[in-house]
N, C-alpha and C positions, 0 to 999 in steps of 0.2 A: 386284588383288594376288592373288595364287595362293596358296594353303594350305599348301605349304611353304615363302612367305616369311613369312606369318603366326607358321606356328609356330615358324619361324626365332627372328624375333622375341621370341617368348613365352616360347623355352629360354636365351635370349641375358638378359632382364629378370628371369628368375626370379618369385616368388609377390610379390606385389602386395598381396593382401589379410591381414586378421590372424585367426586361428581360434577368435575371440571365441567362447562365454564361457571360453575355455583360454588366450585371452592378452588383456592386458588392453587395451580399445581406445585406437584413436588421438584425443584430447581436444588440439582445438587452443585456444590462448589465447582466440580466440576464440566458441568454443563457446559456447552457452547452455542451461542446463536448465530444471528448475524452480526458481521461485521461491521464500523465504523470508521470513515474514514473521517480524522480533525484536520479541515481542510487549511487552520491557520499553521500545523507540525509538516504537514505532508511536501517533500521537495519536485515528485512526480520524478522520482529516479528513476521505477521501474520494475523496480526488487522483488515486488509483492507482487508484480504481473509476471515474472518467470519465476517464481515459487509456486506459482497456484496451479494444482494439478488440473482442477476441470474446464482452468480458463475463463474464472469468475469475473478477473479484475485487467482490463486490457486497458491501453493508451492508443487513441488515435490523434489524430493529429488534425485541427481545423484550420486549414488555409496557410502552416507555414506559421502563424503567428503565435500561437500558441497549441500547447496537447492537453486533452482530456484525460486524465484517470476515473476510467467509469467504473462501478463495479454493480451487478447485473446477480442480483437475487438471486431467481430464477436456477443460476447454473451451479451457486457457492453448495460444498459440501459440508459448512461450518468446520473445518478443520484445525484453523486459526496460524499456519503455516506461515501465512500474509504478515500475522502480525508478529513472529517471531523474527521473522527476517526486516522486517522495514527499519532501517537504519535511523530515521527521523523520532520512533515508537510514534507516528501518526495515525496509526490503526490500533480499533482495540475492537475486544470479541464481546460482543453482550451477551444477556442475556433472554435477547428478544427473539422469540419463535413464529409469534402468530402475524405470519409474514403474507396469508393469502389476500390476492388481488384479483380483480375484472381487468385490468389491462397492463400489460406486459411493460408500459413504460414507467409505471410506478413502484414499476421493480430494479429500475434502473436510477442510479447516483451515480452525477457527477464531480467531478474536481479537477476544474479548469485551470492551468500554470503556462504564463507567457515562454515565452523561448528566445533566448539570450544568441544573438548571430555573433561570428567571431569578424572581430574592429578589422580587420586583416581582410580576411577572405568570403566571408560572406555568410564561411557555413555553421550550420546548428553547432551551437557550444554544450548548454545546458538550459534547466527551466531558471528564472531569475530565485525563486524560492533557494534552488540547489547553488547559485550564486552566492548568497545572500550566507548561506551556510558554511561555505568554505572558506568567503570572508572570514567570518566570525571565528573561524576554526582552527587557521593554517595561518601563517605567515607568507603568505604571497603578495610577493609586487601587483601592483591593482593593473599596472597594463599588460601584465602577463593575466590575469587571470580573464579576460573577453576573448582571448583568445582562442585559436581550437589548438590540440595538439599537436599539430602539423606546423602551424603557424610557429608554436610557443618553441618548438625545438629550433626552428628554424633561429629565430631571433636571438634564441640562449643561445647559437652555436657560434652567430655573428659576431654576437657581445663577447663573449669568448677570446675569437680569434683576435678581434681588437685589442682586445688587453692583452693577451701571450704577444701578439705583435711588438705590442710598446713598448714590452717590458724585454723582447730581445736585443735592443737597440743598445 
């Protein structure tokens, strides 16, 4: 193709591209940006930290009392995997791109949730959020549910045997 069919072409099509940041870009439906996490939906299950493949969104843990759900700009591939898996729908995908920063911790969100000890034994049950959920959810005895599952078999198995007992008499 020869150079004046090209730019034939090129004057015939006109300007193609948009003269961003002076007009505002082309955002299709399907577009993905960063993620959000609604820290009043989110239980800190966990889901969206083993679905994310590049390890955008991780939970540590400060001092036992409670864990963080941070999720860290920086590494997200806008996929939106996070939000299809999050059981609570407390993450949602926007539309927001223009994500450049000067320092690395304002690429960083948190989402702080206490952590629920079992009444029993001591150890981590759940975050209170994730409590507060399966209340709401499930029909559970309220002092089976502080329990951990160790504890909670233990106690069904007792309550159990009590009864089949009583009733062989």
């Amino acid at each position: 193709m020869s150079i004046a069919r090209i730019l034939e072409i090129a004057f015939r099509t006109g300007r193609v591209t948009r003269k961003y940041p002076h007009e505002p870009p082309l955002l299709t439906p399907e577009f993905r940006g960063a993620v959000r996490v609604d820290p009043s939906k989110c239980w800190g299950c966990g889901a969206c930290v083993k679905i994310c493949p590049p390890n955008a969104l991780s939970l540590r843990s400060d001092s036992g009392r409670e864990v963080v759900l941070e999720y860290f700009v920086g590494r997200c591939i806008f996929c939106g995997m996070c939000a299809e898996v999050c059981p609570a729908r407390a993450i949602e995908v926007t539309k927001e791109f223009e994500l450049s920063s000067t320092s690395l911790e304002s690429l960083k969100y948190g989402v702080a949730h206490r952590l629920v000890r079992c009444s029993s034994c001591g150890s981590l049950v759940w975050t209170e959020a994730e409590l507060r959920a399966v209340i709401r959810s499930s029909p559970v005895a309220e002092e089976y549910v502080v329990l951990c599952p160790r504890c909670r078999k233990t106690r069904f198995a007792r309550a159990a045997s009590i009864r089949v007992g009583a009733g062989s008499e």
